[in-house]
DOTORDO-329906 format. One record per atom (N, C-alpha, C, O): x negated, y negated, z; residue in one letter. Coordinates in steps of 0.02 Angstrom, whole numbers, plus 50000, padded with zeros to 5 digits. Atoms other than C-alpha are relative to their C-alpha. Layout:
BEGIN
XYZA
...
This chain:
BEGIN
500014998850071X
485844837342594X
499285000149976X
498914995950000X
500544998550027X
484314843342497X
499654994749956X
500074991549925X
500205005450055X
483324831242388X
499915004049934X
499905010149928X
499934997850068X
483244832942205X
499334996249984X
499234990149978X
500485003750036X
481634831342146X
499905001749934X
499345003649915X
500074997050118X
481904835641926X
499895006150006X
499885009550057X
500044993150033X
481634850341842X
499355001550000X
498924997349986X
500594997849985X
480214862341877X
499644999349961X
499874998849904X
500405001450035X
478664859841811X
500015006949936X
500245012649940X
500014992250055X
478374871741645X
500555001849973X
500605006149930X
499144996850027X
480354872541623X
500174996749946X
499894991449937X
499955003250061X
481044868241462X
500214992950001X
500144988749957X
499815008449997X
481744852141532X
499474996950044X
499714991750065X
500715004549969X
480114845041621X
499854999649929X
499944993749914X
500204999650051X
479574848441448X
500254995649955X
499974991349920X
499685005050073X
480754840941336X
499724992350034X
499314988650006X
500005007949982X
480824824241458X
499344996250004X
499224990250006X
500695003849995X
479084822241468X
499794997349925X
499424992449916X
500185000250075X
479064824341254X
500344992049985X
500064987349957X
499665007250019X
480344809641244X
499654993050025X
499504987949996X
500655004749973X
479284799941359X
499434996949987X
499184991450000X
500615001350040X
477844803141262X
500204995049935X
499824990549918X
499755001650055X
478784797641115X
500244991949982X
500384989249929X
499885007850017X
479104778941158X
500595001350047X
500694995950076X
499405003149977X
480824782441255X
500495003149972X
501045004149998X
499174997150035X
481894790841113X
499635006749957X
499025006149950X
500034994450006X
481714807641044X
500595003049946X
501145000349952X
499504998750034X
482744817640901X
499885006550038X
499455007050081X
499854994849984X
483254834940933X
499425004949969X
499275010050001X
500604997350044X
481834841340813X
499244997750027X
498695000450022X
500735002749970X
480494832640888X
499865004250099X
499355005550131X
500084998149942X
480774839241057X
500015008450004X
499815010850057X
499784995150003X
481244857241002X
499185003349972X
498925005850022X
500885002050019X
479244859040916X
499785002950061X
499445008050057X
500394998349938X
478784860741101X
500145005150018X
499725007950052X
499584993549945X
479894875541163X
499775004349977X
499475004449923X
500224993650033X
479574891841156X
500645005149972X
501235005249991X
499494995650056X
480494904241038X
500835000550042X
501344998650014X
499484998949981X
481824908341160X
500284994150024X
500874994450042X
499505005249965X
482284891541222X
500204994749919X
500344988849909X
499945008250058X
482464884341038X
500785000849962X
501064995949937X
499264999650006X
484274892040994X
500564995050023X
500664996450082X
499735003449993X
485454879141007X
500395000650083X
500424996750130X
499504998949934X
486574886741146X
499464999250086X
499544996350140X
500505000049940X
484904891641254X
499604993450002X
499204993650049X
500235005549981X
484254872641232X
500624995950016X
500554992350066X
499465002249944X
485974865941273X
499975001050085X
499804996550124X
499874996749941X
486254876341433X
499074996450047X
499124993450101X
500645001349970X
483954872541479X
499714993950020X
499444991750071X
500255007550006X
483594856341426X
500664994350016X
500704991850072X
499515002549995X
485284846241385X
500114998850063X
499924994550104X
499535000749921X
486314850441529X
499704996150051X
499934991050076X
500275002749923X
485054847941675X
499704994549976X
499464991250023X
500375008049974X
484284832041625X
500614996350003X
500704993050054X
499205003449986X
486124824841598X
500184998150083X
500264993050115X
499885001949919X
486444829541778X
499654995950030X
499934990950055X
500625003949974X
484814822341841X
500224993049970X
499654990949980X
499795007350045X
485464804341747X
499265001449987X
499004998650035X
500535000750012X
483544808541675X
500064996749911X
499654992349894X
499655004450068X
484414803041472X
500724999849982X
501235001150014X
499235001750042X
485804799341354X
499885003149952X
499305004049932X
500084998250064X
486234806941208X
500384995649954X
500984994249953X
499715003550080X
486384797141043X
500135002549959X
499745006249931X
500024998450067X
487234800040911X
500085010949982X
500075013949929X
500144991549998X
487234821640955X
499325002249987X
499105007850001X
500694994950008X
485514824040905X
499154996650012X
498584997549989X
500515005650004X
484594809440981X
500004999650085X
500495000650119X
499945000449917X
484104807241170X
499544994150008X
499144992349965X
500095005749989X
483644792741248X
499685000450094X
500095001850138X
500054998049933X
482584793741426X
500454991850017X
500664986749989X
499585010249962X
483364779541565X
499465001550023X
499045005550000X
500465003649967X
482354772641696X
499875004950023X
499365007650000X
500424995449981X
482254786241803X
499835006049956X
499765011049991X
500084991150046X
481944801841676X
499324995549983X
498834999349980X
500835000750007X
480234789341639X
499725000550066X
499195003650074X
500344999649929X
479924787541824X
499765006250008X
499185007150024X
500194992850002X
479984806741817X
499365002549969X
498845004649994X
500675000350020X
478864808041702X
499314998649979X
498825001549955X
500695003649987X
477734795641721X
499475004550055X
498865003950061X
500404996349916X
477144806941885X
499675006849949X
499345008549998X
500054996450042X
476584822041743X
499354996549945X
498764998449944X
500485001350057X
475734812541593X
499564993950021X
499694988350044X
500585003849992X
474214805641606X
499864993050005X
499644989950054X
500255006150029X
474044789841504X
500444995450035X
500244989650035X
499735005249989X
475484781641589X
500034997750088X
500354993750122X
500205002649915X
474754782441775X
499604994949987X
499504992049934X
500495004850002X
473624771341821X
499255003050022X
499165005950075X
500614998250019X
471824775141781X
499614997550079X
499554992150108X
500425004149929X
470774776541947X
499274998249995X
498864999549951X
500595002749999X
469414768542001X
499345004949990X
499285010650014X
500614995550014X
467844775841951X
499585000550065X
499344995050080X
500545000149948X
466734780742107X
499324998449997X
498905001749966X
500805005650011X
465124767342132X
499695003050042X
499785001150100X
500584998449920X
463804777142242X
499554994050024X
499434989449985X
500335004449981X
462784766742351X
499325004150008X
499335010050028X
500684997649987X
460804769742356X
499845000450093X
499884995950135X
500165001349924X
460294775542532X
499474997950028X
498904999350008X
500585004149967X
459324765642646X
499415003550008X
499345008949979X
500604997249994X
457734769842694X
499835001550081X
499844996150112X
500085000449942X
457364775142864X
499754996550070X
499164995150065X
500195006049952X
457104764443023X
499625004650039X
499745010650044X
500254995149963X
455844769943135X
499744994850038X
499564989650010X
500435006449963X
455094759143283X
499265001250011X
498915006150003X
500725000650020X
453514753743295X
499785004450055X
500165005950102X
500344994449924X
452254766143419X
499754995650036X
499674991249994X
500465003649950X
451414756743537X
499535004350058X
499565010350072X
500574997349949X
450044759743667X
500305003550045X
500845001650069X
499774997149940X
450224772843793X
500024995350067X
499464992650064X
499945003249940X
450594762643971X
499765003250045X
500145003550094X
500014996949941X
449594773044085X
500004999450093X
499875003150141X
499695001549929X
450204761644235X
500495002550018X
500625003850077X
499314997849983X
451904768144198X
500025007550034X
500345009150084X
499934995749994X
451484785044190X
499385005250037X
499105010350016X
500314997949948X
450474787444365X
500165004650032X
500755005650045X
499664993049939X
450454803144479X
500264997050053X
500044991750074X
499525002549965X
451774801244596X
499355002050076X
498935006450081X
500354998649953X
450964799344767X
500445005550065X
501055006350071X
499784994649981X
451074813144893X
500444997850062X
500314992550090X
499414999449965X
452594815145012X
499594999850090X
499654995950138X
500284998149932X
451604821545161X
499175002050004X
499035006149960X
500604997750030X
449614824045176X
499915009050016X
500045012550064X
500144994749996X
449124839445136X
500435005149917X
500445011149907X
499194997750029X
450544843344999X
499464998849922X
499675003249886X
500324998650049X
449174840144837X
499305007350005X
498975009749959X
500444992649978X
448024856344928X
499975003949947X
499415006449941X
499854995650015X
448644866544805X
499384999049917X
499025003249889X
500364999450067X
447784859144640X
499184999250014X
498794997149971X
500624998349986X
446134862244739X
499995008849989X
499525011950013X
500064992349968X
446454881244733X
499655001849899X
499915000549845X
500224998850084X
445274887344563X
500415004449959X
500785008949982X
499674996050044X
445934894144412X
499645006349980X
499055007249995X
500334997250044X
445564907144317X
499915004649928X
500155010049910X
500124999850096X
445114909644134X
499535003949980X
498995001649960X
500244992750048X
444504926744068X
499785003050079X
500165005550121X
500064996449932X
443524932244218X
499534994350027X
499074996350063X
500335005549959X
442774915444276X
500334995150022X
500694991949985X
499375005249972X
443654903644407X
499514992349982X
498904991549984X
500165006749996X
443594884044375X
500354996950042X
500964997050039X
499785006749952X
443784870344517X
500424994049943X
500264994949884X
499645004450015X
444874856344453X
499424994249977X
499494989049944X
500635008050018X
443124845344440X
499665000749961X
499414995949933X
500164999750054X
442424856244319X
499605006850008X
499485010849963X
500524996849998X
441294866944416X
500235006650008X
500815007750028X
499804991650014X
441314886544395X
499795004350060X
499225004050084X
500364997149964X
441344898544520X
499985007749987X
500515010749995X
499804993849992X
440934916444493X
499925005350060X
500175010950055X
């Protein structure tokens, strides 16, 4: 079986029940009719719109023929709709952001970060072989050869 969740939003009976709601609970036929629009305010077409389906829904009572009365649930209903009778949320508190952590630098360790010693002799040969930079070679010690 389907659930019944009330009358669509915008429909003349979300409308009325939310007006009675607004109203303290009780509502005349004139006070709720104010809200509708032209075609739902004819007696027969607010019978058949409003009337009927909140009846079914147990959302009120009618007093007296021209007096409605929400129950418990027809406010539950529209408590979920009007504003003032939710509960007001919390206002969002920003927090100021920290300030960045950074660790301290310290001294380079150049024990740590020694040339690895060679595997086999002969195997550092290579950073004897000169470079060269524009058109003059340099030895590794400083000296130039052209």
């Amino acid at each position: 079986m389907a659930k019944n969740y009330g009358p669509r939003q915008g429909s003349a009976a979300h409308i009325a029940i939310c007006r009675i709601v607004e109203l303290g609970g009780q509502a005349t036929f004139s006070q709720i009719m104010a809200h509708l629009k032209p075609e739902q305010q004819p007696i027969k077409a607010f019978r058949s719109q409003v009337v009927i389906p909140l009846q079914d829904l147990c959302y009120v009572h009618i007093i007296g023929g021209l007096s409605f009365k929400a129950t418990s649930m027809g406010k539950e209903y529209a408590a979920h709709y009007i504003s003032h009778l939710l509960p007001a949320p919390k206002p969002y508190v920003g927090t100021v952001a920290l300030g960045r952590n950074y660790k301290p630098t310290r001294e380079l360790n150049l024990a740590k970060h020694r040339a690895v010693a060679p595997f086999r002799p002969g195997s550092d040969d290579h950073l004897r072989i000169p470079s060269l930079m524009g058109s003059t070679r340099k030895l590794p010690s400083g000296e130039v050869i052209e």
